[in-house]
VEXVOZA-385740 format. One record per residue (C-alpha): residue in three letters; x, y, z. Coordinates in steps of 0.1 Angstrom, whole numbers, plus 5000, padded with zeros to 4 digits. Layout:
BEGIN
{'ALA', {X, Y, Z}}
...
//
This chain:
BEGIN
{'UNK', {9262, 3916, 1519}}
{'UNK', {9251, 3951, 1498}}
{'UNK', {9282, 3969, 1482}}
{'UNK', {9265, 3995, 1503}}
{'UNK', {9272, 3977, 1538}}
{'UNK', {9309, 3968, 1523}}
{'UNK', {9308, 4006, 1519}}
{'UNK', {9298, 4015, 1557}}
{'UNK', {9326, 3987, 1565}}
{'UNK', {9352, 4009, 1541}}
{'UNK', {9341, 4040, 1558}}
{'UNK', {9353, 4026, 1594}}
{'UNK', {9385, 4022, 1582}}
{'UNK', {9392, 4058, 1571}}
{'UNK', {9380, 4072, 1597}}
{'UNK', {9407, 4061, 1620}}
{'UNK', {9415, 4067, 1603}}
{'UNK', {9293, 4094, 1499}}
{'UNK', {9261, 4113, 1502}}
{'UNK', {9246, 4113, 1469}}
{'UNK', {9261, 4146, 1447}}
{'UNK', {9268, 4178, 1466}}
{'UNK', {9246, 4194, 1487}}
{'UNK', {9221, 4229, 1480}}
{'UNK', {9221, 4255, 1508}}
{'UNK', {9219, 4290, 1506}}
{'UNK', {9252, 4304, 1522}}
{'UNK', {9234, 4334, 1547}}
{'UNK', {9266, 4336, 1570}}
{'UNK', {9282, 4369, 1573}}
{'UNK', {9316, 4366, 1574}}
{'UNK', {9328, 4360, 1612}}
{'UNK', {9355, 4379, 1635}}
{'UNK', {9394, 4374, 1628}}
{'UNK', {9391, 4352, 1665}}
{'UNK', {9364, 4326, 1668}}
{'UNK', {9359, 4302, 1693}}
{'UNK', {9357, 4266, 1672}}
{'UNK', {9352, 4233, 1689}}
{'UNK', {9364, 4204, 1679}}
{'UNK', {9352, 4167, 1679}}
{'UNK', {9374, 4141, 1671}}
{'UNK', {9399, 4159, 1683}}
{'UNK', {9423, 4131, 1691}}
{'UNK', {9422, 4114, 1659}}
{'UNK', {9441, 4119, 1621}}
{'UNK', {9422, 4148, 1612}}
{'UNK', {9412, 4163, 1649}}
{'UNK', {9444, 4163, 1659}}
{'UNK', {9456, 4188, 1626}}
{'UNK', {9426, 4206, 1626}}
{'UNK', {9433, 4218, 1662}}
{'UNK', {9468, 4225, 1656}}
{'UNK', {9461, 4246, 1622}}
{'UNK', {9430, 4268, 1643}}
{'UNK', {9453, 4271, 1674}}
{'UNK', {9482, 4287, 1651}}
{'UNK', {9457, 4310, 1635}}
{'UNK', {9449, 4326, 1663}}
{'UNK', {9417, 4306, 1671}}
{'UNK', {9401, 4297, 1706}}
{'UNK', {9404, 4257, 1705}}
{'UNK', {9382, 4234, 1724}}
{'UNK', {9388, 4198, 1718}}
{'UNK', {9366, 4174, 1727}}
{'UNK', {9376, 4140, 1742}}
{'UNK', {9360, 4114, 1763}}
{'UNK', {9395, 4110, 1780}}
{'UNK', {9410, 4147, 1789}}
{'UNK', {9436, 4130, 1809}}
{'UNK', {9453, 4115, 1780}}
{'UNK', {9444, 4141, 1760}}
{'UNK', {9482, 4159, 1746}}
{'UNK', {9475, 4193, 1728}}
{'UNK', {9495, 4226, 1719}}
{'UNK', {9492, 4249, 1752}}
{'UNK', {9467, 4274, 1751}}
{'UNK', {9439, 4247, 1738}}
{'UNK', {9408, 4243, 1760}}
{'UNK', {9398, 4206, 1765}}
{'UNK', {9365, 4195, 1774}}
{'UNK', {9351, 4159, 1785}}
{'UNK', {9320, 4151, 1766}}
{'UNK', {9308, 4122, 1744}}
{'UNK', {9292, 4126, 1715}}
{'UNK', {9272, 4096, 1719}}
{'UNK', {9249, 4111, 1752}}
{'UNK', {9245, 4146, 1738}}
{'UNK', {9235, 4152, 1774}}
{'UNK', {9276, 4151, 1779}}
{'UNK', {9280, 4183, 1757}}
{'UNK', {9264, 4212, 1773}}
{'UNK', {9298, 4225, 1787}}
{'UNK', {9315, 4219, 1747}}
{'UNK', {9292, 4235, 1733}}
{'UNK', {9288, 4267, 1754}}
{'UNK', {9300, 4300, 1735}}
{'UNK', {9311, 4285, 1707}}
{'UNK', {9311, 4297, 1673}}
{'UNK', {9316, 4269, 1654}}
{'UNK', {9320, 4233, 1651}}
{'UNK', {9336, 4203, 1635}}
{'UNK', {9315, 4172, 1636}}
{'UNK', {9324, 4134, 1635}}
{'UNK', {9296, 4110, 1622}}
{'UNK', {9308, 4083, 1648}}
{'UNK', {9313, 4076, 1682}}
{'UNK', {9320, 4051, 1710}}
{'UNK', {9349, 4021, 1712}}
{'UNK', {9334, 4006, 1683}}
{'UNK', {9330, 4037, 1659}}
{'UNK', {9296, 4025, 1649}}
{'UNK', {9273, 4059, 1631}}
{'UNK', {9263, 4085, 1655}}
{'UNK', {9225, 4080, 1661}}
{'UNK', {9214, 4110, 1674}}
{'UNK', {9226, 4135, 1652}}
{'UNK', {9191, 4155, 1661}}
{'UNK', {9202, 4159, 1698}}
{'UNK', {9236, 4170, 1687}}
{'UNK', {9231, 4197, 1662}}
{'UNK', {9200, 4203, 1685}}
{'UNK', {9228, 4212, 1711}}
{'UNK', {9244, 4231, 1689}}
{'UNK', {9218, 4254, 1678}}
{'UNK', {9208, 4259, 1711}}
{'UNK', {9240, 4273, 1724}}
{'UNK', {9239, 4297, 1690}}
{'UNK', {9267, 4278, 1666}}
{'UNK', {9265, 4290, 1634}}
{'UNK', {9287, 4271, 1615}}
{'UNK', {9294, 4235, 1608}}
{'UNK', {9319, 4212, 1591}}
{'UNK', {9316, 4177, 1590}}
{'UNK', {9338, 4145, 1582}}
{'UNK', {9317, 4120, 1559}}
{'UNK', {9318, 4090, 1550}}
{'UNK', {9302, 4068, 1520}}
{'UNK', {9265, 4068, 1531}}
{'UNK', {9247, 4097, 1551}}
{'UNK', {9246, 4093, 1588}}
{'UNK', {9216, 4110, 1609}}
{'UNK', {9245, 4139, 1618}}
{'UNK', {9243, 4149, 1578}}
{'UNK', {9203, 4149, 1579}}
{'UNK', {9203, 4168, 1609}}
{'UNK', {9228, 4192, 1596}}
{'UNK', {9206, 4193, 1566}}
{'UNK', {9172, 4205, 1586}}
{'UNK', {9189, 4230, 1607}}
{'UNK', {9198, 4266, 1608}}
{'UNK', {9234, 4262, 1607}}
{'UNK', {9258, 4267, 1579}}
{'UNK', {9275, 4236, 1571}}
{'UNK', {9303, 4220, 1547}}
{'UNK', {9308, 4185, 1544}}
{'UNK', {9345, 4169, 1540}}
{'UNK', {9344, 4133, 1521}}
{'UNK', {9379, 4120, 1519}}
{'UNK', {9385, 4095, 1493}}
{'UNK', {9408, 4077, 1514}}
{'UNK', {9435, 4089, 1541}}
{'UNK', {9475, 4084, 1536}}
{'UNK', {9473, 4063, 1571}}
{'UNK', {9455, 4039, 1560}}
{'UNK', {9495, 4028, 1550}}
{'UNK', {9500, 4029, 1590}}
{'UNK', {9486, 3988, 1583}}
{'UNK', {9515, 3980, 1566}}
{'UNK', {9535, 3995, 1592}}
{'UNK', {9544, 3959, 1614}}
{'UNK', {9549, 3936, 1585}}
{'UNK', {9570, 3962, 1569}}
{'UNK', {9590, 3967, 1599}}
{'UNK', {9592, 3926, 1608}}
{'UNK', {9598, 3910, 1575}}
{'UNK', {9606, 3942, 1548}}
{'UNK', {9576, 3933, 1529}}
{'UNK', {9541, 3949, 1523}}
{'UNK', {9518, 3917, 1513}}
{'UNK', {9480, 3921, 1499}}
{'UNK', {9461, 3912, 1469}}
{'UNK', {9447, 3948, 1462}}
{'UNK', {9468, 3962, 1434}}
{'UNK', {9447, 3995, 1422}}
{'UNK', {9451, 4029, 1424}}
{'UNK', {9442, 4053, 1451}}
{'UNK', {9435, 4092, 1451}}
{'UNK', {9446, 4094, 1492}}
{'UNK', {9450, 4123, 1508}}
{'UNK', {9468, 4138, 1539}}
{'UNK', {9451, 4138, 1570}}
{'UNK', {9465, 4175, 1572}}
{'UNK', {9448, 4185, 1540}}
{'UNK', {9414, 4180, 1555}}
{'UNK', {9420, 4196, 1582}}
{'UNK', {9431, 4226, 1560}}
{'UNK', {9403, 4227, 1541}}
{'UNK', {9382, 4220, 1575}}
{'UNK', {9396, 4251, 1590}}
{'UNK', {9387, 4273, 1557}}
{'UNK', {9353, 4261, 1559}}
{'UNK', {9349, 4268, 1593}}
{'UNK', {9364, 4303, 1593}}
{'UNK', {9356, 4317, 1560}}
{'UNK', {9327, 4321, 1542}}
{'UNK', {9316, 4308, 1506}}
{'UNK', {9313, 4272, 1518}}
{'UNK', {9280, 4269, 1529}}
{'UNK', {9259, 4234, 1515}}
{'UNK', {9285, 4221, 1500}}
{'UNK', {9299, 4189, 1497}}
{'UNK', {9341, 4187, 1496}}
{'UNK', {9353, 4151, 1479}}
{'UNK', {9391, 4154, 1490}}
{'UNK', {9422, 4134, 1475}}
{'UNK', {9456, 4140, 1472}}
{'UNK', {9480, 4155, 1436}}
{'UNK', {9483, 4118, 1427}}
{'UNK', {9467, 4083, 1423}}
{'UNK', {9494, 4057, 1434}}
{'UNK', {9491, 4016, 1434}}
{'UNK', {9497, 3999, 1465}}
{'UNK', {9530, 3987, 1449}}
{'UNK', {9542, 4028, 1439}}
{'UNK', {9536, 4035, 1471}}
{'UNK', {9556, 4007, 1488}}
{'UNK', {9585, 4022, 1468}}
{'UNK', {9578, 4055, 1481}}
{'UNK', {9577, 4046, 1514}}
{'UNK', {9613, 4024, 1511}}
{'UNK', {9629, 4061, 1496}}
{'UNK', {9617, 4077, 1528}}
{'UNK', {9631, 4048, 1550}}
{'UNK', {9663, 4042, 1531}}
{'UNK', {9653, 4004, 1536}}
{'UNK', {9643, 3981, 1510}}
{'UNK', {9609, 3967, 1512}}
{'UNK', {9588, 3946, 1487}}
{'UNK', {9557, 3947, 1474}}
{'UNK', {9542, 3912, 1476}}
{'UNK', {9511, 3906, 1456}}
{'UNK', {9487, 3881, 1473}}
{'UNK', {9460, 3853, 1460}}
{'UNK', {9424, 3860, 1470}}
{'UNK', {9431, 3828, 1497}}
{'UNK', {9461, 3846, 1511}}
{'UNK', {9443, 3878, 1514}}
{'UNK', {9415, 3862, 1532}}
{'UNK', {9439, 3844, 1553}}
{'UNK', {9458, 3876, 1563}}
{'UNK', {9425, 3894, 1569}}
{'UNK', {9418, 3869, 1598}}
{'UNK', {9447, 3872, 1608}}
{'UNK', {9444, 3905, 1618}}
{'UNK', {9411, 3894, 1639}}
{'UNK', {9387, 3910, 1612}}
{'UNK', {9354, 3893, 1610}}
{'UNK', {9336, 3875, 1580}}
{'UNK', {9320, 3909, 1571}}
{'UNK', {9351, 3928, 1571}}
{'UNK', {9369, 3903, 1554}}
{'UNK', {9347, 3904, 1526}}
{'UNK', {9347, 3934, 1524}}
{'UNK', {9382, 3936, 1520}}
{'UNK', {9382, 3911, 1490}}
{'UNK', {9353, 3930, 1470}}
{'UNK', {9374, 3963, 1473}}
{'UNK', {9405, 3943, 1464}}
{'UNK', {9389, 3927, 1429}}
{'UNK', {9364, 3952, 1421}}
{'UNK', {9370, 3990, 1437}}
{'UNK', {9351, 4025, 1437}}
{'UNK', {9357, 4040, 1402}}
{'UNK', {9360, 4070, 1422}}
{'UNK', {9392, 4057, 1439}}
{'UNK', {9419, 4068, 1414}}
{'UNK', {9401, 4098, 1407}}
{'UNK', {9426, 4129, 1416}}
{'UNK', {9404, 4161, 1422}}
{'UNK', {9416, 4195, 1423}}
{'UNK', {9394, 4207, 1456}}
{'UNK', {9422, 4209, 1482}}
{'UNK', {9439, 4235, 1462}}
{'UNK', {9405, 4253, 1451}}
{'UNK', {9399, 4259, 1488}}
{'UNK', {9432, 4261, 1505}}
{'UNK', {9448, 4281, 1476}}
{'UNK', {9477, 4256, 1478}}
{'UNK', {9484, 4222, 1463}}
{'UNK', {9476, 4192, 1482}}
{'UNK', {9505, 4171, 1499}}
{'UNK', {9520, 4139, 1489}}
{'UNK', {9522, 4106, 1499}}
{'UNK', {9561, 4109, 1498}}
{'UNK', {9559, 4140, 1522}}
{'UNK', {9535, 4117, 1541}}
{'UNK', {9562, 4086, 1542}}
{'UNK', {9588, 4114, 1553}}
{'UNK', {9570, 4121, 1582}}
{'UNK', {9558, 4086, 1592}}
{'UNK', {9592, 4071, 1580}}
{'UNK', {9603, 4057, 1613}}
{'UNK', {9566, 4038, 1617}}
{'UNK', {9581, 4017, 1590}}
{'UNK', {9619, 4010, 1596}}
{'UNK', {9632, 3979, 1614}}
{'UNK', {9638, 3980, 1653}}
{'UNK', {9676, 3982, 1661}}
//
């Protein structure tokens, strides 16, 4: 397997959670009303669910998209539309007066990339959007290309890796008061609520037009720091266990992964992105405030981790 498949494997776990330099575009977007009407895709997930929340409180007109509406839980006030983003034949209704739009590069039960990224931003143009974020991953999907040879303004949001990705640890931690795996280097993550933020700049202001966003958090932590933080939020102890590349396999199975993802876990394990521990000023360059940190994250996820009574 290509480091780039292992990366395309890395990029499904984010998500539920890298184009090639940043992109050129001329910025023609005058700026838009104080009220826009923005839909949202993804709108259940880490960053969907933040970025509707953060519109909604501005003042924004919030749709969400969602295959499931009935399950669907939002702030009142927010419009919730059925579609699915994998028939772009299903979005007629989300995209209809809508101003702007934040974009997913997957779709379906298996998260696999988004195919038809023509039909999509085709839909989108159509219905007179002018403005377009989207959440990337490490390769380009057909929604980036599409993005790319259209009329709409767009940003694009790459992550380096999310603070949920900790959510994992979350059952062993509360079972046996241990966090076990063989990966010991530092990541760069950021709050799911920081690209949102930087989401809902880009899709309300202008000045961000063609560019590409990489997004980490204030600090590069060690799977090991960040057990500790996460046993201060809890007021439990917990330990950090460091695993063999057989163990790490082993646990990896045992989580039902297959071969490909378990190999992938290993090569990010023993040999990771150089980018990874990288911490990058952006969040603060465009929301004009620094970016949160993992020990606000463990404060608010703190009872994921703690023992059942």
């Amino acid at each position: 397997m290509s480091w780039a498949d292992l990366m395309r494997l890395w990029t499904y776990r984010v998500r539920n959670g890298a184009e090639d330099g940043c992109y050129q575009q001329q910025n023609t977007f005058a700026k838009g009303p104080m009220n826009m009407r923005i839909l949202i895709t993804g709108a259940t997930g880490q960053v969907g669910r933040h970025l509707v929340s953060q519109l909604h409180q501005e003042g924004h007109d919030v749709r969400a998209l969602t295959r499931h509406p009935s399950a669907a839980r939002f702030p009142s006030g927010v419009e919730v539309v059925e579609g699915d983003l994998t028939d772009a034949t299903t979005l007629d209704r989300a995209f209809d007066g809508v101003d702007a739009v934040h974009l997913i590069t997957f779709g379906g039960d298996d998260f696999e990339d988004l195919s038809n990224g023509s039909d999509i931003v085709g839909h989108a143009e159509h219905h007179g959007v002018r403005r377009a974020t989207v959440l990337g991953g490490w390769s380009r999907t057909s929604i980036e290309r599409a993005l790319a040879a259209s009329a709409l303004t767009w940003t694009v949001l790459h992550p380096v890796e999310f603070m949920a990705n900790a959510l994992d640890w979350a059952q062993e931690a509360r079972t046996r008061r241990t966090v076990s795996m063989l990966a010991t280097y530092p990541s760069a993550m950021v709050h799911e609520a920081d690209i949102a933020s930087v989401a809902a700049r880009a899709l309300t202001e202008e000045g961000h037009g063609g560019r590409t966003y990489p997004l980490t958090g204030p600090e590069a932590l060690t799977p090991q720091e960040r057990v500790r933080v996460l046993a201060e939020a809890t007021g439990t102890d917990l330990t950090f266990v460091p695993l063999t590349e057989a163990q790490e396999r082993e646990r990896l199975r045992g989580y039902g992964y297959d071969a490909d993802y378990v190999e992938f876990g290993i090569q990010l394990a023993t040999n990771p992105p150089d980018s990874s521990g990288v911490v990058l000023p952006t969040v603060e360059d465009v929301t004009g405030r620094p970016a949160r940190t993992f020990a606000l994250w463990a404060q608010e996820h703190a009872d994921r981790f703690r023992a059942m009574p």
